[in-house]
VODRENSE-44055 format. One line per field, with one value per residue (C-alpha): residue in three letters; x, y, z. Coordinates in nm, 2 decimals. Layout:
# residues N
type	Ala / ...;
u	X / ...;
v	Y / ...;
w	Z / ...;
# end
This chain:
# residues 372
type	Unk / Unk / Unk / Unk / Unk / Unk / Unk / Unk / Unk / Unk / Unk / Unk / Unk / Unk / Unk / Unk / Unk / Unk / Unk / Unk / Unk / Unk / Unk / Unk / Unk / Unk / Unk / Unk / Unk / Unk / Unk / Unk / Unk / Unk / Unk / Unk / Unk / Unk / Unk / Unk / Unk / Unk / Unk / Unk / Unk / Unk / Unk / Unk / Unk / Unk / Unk / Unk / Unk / Unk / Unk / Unk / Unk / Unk / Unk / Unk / Unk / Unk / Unk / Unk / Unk / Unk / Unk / Unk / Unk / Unk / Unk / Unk / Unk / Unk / Unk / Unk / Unk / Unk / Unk / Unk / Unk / Unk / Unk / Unk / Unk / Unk / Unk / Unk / Unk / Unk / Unk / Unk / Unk / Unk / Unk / Unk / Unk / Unk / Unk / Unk / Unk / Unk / Unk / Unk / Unk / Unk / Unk / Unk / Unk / Unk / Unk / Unk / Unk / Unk / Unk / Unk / Unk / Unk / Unk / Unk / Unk / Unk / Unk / Unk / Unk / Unk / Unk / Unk / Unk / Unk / Unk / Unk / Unk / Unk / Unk / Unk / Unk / Unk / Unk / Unk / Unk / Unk / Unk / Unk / Unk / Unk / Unk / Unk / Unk / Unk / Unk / Unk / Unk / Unk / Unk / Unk / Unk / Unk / Unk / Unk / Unk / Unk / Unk / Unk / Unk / Unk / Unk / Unk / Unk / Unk / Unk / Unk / Unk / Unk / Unk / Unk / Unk / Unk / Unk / Unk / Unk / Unk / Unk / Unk / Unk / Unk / Unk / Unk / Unk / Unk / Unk / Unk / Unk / Unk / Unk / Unk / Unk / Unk / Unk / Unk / Unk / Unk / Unk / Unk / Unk / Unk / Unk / Unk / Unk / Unk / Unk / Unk / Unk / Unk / Unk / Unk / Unk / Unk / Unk / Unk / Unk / Unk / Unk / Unk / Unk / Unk / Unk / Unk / Unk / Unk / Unk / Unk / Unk / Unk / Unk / Unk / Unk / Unk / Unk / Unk / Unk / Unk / Unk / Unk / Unk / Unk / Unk / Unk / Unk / Unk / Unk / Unk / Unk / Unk / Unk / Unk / Unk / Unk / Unk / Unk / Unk / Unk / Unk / Unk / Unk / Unk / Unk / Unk / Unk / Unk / Unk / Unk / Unk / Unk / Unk / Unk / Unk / Unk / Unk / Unk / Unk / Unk / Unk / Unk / Unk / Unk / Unk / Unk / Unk / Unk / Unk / Unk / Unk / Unk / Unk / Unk / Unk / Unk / Unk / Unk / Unk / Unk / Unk / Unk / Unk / Unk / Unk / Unk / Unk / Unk / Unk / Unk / Unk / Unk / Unk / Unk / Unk / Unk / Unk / Unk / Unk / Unk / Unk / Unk / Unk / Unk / Unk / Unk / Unk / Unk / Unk / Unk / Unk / Unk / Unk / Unk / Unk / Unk / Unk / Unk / Unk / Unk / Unk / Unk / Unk / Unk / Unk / Unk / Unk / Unk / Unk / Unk / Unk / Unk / Unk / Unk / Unk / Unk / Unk / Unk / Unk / Unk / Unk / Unk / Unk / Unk / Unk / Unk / Unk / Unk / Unk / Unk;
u	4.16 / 4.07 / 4.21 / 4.38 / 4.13 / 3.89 / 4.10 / 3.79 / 3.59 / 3.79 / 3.88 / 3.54 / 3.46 / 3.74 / 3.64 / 3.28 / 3.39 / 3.56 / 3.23 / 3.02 / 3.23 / 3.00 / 2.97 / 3.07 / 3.03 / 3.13 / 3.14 / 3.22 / 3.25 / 3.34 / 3.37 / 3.31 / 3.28 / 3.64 / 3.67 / 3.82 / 3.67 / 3.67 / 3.65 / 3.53 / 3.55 / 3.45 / 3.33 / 3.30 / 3.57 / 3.57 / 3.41 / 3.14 / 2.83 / 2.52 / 2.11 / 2.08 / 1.66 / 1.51 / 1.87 / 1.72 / 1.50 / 1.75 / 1.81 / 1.50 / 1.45 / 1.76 / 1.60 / 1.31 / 1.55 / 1.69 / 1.38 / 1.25 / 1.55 / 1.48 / 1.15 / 0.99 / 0.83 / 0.66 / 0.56 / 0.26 / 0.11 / -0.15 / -0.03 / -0.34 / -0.18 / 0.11 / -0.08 / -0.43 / -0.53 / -0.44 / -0.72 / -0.99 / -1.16 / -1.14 / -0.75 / -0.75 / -0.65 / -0.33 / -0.04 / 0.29 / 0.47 / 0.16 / 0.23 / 0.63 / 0.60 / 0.36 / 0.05 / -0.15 / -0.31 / -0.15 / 0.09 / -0.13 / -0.42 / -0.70 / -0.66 / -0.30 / -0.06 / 0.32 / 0.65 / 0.62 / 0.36 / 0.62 / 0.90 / 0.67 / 0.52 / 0.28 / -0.02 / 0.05 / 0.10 / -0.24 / -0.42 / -0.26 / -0.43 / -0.79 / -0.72 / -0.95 / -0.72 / -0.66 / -0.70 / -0.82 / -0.48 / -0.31 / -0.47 / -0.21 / 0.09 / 0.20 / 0.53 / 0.49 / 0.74 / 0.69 / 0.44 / 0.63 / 0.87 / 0.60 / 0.43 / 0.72 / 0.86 / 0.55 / 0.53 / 0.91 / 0.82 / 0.50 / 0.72 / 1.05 / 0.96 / 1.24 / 1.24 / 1.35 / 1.63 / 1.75 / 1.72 / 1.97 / 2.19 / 2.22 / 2.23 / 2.33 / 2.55 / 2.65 / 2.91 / 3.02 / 3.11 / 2.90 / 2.88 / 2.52 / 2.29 / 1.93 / 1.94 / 2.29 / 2.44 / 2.55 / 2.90 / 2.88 / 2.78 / 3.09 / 3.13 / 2.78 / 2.75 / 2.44 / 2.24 / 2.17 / 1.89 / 1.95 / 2.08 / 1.80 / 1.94 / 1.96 / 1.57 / 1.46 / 1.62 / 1.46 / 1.14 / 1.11 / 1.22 / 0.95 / 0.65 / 0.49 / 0.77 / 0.77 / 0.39 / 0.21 / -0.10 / -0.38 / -0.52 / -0.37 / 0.03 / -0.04 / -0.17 / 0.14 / 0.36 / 0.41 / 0.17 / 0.45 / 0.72 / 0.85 / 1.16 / 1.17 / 1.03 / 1.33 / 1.61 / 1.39 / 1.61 / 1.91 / 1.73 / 1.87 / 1.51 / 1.55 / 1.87 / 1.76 / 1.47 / 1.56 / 1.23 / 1.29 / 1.18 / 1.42 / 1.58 / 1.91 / 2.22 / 2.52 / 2.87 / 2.91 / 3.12 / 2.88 / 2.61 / 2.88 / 2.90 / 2.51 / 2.45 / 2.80 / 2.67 / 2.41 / 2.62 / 2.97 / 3.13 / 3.20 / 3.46 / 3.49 / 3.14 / 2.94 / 2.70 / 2.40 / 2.14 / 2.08 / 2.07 / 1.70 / 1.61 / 1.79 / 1.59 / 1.28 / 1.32 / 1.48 / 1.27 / 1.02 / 0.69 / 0.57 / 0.61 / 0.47 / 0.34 / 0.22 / -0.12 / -0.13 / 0.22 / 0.23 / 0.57 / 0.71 / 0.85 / 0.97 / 0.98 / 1.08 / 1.01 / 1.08 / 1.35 / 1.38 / 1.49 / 1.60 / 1.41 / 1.48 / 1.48 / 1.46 / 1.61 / 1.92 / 2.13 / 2.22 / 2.14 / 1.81 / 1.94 / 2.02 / 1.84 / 1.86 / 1.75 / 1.80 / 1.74 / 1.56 / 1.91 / 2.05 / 2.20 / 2.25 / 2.31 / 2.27 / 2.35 / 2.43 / 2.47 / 2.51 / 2.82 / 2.90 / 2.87 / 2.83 / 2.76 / 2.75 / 2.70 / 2.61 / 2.59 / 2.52 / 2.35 / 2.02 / 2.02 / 1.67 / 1.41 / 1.54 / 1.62 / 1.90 / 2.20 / 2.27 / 2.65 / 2.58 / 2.42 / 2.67 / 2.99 / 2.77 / 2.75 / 3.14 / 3.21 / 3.05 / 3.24 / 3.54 / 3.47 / 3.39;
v	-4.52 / -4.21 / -3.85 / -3.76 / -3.51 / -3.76 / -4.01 / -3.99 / -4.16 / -4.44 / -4.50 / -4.50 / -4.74 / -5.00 / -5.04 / -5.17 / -5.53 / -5.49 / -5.42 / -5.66 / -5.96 / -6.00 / -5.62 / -5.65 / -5.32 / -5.06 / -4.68 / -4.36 / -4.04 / -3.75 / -3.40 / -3.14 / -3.42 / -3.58 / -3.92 / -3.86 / -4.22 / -4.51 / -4.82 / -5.18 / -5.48 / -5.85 / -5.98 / -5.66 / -5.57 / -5.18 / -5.30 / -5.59 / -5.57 / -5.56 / -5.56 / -5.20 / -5.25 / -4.91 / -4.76 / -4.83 / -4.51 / -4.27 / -4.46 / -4.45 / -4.03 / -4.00 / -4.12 / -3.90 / -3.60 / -3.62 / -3.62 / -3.30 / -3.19 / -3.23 / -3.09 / -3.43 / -3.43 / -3.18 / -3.24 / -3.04 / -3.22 / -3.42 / -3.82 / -3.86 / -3.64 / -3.89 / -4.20 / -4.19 / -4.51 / -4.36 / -4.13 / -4.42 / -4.39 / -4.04 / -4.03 / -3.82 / -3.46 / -3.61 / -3.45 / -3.61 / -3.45 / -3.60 / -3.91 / -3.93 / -3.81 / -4.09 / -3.89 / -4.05 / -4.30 / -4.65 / -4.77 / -5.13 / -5.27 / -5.49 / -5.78 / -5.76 / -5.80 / -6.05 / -6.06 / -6.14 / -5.87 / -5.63 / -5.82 / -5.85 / -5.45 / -5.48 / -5.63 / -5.45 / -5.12 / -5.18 / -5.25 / -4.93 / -4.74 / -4.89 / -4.85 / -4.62 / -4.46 / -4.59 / -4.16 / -3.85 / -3.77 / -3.49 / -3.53 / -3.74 / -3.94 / -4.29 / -4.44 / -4.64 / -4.91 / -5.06 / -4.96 / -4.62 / -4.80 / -4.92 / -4.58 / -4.43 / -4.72 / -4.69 / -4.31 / -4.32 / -4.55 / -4.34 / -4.00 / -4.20 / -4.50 / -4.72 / -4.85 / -4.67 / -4.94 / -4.83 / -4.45 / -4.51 / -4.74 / -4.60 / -4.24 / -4.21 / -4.50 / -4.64 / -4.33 / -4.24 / -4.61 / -4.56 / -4.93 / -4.91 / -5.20 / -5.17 / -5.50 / -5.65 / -5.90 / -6.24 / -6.08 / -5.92 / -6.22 / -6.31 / -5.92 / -6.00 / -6.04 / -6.15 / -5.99 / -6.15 / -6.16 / -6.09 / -6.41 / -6.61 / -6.48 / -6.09 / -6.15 / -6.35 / -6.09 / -5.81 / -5.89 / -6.01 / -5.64 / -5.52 / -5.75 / -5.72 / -5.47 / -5.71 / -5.71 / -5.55 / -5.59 / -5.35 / -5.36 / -5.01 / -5.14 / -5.49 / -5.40 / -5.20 / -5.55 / -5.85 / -6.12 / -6.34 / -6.37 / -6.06 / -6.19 / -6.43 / -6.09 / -5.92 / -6.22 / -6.23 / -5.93 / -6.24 / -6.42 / -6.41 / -6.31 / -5.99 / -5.92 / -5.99 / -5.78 / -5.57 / -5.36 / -4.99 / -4.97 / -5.25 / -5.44 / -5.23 / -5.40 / -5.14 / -5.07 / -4.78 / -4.63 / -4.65 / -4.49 / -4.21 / -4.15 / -4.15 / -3.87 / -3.68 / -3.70 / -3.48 / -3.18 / -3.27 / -3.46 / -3.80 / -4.02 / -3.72 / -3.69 / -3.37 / -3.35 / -3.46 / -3.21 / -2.86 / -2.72 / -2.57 / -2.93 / -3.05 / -2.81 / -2.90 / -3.27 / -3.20 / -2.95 / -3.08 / -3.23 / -3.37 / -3.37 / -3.56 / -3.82 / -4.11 / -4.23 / -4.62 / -4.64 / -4.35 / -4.30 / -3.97 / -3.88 / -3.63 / -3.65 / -3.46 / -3.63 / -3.96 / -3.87 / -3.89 / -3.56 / -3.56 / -3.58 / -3.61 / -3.83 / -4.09 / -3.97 / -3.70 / -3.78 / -3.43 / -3.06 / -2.91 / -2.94 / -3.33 / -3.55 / -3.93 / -4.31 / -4.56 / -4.94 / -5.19 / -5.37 / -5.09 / -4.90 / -4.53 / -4.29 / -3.91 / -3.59 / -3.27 / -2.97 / -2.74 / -2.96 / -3.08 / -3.43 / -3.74 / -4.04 / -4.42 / -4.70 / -5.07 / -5.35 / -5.68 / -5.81 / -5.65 / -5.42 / -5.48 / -5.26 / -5.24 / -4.91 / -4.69 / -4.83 / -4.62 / -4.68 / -4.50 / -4.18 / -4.18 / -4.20 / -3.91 / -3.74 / -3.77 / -3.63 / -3.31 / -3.31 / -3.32 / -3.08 / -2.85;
w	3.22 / 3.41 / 3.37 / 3.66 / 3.80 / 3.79 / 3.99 / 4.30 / 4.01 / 3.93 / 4.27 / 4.38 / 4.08 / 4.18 / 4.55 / 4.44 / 4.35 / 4.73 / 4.83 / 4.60 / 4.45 / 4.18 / 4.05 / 3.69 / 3.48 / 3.27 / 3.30 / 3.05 / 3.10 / 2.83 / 2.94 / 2.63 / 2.38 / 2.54 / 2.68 / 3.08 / 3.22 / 3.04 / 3.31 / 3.33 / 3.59 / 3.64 / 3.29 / 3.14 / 2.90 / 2.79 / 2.46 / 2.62 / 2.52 / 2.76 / 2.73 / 2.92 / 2.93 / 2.87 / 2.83 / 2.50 / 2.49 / 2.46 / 2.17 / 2.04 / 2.16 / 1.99 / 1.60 / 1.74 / 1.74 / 1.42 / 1.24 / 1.47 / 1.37 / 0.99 / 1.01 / 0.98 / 1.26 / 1.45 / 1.83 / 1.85 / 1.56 / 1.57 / 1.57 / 1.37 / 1.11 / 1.06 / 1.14 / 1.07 / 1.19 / 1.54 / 1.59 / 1.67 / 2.02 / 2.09 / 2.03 / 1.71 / 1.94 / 2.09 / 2.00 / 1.96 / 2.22 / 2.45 / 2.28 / 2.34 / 2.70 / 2.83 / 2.84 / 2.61 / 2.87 / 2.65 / 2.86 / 2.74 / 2.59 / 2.70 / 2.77 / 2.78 / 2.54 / 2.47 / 2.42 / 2.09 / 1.98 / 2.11 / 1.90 / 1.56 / 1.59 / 1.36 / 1.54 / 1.88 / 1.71 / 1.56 / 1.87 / 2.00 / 1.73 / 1.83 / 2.22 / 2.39 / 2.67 / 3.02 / 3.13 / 2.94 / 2.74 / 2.89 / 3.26 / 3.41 / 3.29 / 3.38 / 3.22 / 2.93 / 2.97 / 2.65 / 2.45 / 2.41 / 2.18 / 1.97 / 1.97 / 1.82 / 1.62 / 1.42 / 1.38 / 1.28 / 0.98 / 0.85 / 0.86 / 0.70 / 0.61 / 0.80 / 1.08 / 1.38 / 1.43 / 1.07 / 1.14 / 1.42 / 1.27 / 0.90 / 1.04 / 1.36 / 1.47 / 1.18 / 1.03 / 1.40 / 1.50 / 1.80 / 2.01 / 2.04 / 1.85 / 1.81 / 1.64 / 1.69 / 1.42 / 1.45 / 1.43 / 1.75 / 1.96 / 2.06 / 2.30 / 2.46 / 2.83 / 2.95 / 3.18 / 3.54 / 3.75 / 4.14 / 4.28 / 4.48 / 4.84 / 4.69 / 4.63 / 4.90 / 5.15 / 4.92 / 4.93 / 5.31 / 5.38 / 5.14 / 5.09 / 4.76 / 4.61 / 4.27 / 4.22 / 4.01 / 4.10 / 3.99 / 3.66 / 3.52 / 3.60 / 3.56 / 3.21 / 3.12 / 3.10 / 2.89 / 3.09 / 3.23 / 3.54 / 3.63 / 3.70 / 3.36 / 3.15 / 3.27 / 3.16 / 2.83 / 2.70 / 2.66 / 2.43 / 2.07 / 1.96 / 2.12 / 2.06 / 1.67 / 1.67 / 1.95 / 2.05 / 2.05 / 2.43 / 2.56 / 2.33 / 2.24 / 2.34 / 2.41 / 2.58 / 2.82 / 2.57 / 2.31 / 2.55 / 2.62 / 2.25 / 2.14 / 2.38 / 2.33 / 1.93 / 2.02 / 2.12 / 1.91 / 1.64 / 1.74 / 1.50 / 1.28 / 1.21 / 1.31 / 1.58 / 1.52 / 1.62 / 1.70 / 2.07 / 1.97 / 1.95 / 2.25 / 2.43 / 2.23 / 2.38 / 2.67 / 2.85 / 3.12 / 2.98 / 3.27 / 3.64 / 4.01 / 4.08 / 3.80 / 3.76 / 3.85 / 4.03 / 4.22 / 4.18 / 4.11 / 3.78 / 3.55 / 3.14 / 2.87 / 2.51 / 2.62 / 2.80 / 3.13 / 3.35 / 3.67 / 3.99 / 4.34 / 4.53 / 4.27 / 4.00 / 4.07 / 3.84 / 3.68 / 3.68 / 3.57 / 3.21 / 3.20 / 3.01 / 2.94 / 3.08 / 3.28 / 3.26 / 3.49 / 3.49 / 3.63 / 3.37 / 3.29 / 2.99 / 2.99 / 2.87 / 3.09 / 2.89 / 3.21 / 3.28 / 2.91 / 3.09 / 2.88 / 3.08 / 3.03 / 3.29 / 3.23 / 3.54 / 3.47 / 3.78 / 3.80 / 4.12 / 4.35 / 4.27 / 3.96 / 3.75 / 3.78 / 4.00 / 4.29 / 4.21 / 3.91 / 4.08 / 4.32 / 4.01 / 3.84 / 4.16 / 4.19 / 3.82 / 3.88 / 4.23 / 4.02 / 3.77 / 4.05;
# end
């Protein structure tokens, strides 16, 4: 389905299995809280499920929100102030806004950490608090793949007391009927599509065009992962521990429509129920936190409180009011408030480097074409 002035968009959409026999995905679009694209091809039905990797932290920035929002939590606070144990090793003057915009110089630990501390919380969030930062918090930035989840998991449950996986679903997702899972039931194993890794010719090609792309090889980035296969890490998120447990940072499991509707919830009533936060908070976690080039990767970046904002050239995907995340499979989900743009995008094949699918920028690119 696709309004009629946005038939560029689904046209555009329908030639990539032309293009790509094995592009399967899903995309959404509402204009001013109003569903105008609703599309899906190759396994994807419109309501198919998908691990969208760190999709899930516009989940997670979304709980964060609402309890900004409340007046639980205040981002120039200390973290210390809400989690005491977190001041060890010279990290008492961090702030949370610091904290949440990958500042705080813990995108690891030493020695490394697993899968399954990230899955269990408890013992990785511990070692967090006794970490002595990689960097003088504040002095540079670095994304924190997945220890960013676990950061803000834990101060979620000292200001509320849940969970943020039961923030989202008892008060978020739950009374708007919003497809996104942080933590999906037995029940909805039947709509899940895995994710795929790139085929072994897709890689093979990739990485004789760009030796040592996959590596991560100093200590600082090589630190910020699970020890493991890069390639097996990133087909870990079909595992049914995962999709159990799902970790705030990667774990959620969603639909492009749901995606569509998390970040439309933020600026209107979705399925009768109002919005969900204020626009002095949107601009609160929205607005630009950091900005350049990342300490360890060297790749540039832009974040707001957890969420990502966009940056050229790797990340134009809206106006300089857009906020939202992508996902090493090569999803997308934002809001665009300059454009009233909500956006959702899953892909099931993993696109080489990993992150946000360039099909994806270019079908965001073509919405605001067509609003114009």
């Amino acid at each position: 389905m696709a309004a009629p002035s946005f038939d560029l968009v689904q046209k555009t959409f329908a030639a990539y299995p032309d293009a790509d026999p094995t592009f399967s995905a899903q995309l959404c679009v509402q204009i001013s809280g109003e569903p105008v694209v609703d599309l899906a091809c190759g396994a994807m039905e419109p309501d198919s499920l998908l691990p969208v990797y760190s999709s899930s932290k516009g989940a997670t920035a979304v709980v964060v929100s609402l309890l900004v929002d409340r007046g639980q939590l205040d981002l120039d606070e200390r973290v210390a102030s809400y989690w005491p144990e977190f001041a060890q090793r010279g990290k008492g003057v961090i702030t949370v806004r610091q904290l949440l915009s990958h500042q705080a110089g813990l995108p690891g630990v030493d020695g490394g950490y697993s899968w399954e501390e990230v899955i269990t919380h408890d013992a990785l969030a511990k070692r967090l608090a006794a970490q002595r930062p990689f960097w003088q918090p504040g002095q540079a930035f670095m994304y924190h793949a997945l220890t960013i989840g676990t950061l803000a998991d834990e101060l979620v449950r000292r200001i509320d007391g849940r969970r943020a996986s039961d923030v989202l679903r008892a008060d978020v997702t739950g009374p708007r009927g919003i497809d996104v899972w942080m933590g999906t039931p037995e029940s909805e194993d039947h709509r899940i599509v895995p994710a795929l890794p790139p085929t072994g010719d897709e890689l093979t090609a990739f990485l004789l065009e760009n030796p040592g792309a996959l590596d991560a090889t100093d200590p600082l980035t090589s630190t910020a992962l699970p020890r493991g296969n890069l390639i097996e890490m990133l087909v870990r998120v079909n595992d049914v521990d995962m999709r159990r447990t799902a970790p705030p940072a990667a774990g959620v499991l969603a639909s492009a429509r749901g995606l569509a509707d998390l970040y439309a919830s933020l600026r209107h009533e979705v399925n009768g129920q109002p919005r969900l936060v204020s626009d002095e908070t949107i601009a609160q976690m929205s607005q630009v936190q950091v900005a350049g080039t990342e300490v360890g990767t060297g790749l540039t970046a832009r974040f707001g409180v957890i969420f990502q904002a966009p940056c050229a050239p790797r990340w134009p995907f809206g106006s300089v009011r857009a906020f939202g995340h992508d996902g090493a499979g090569g999803s997308l989900a934002f809001c665009d408030p300059t454009y009233d743009i909500s956006f959702g995008y899953t892909v099931q094949r993993l696109p080489l480097p990993g992150g946000m699918d360039v099909r994806a920028l270019e079908l965001a690119a073509l919405v605001r074409q067509c609003l114009s």
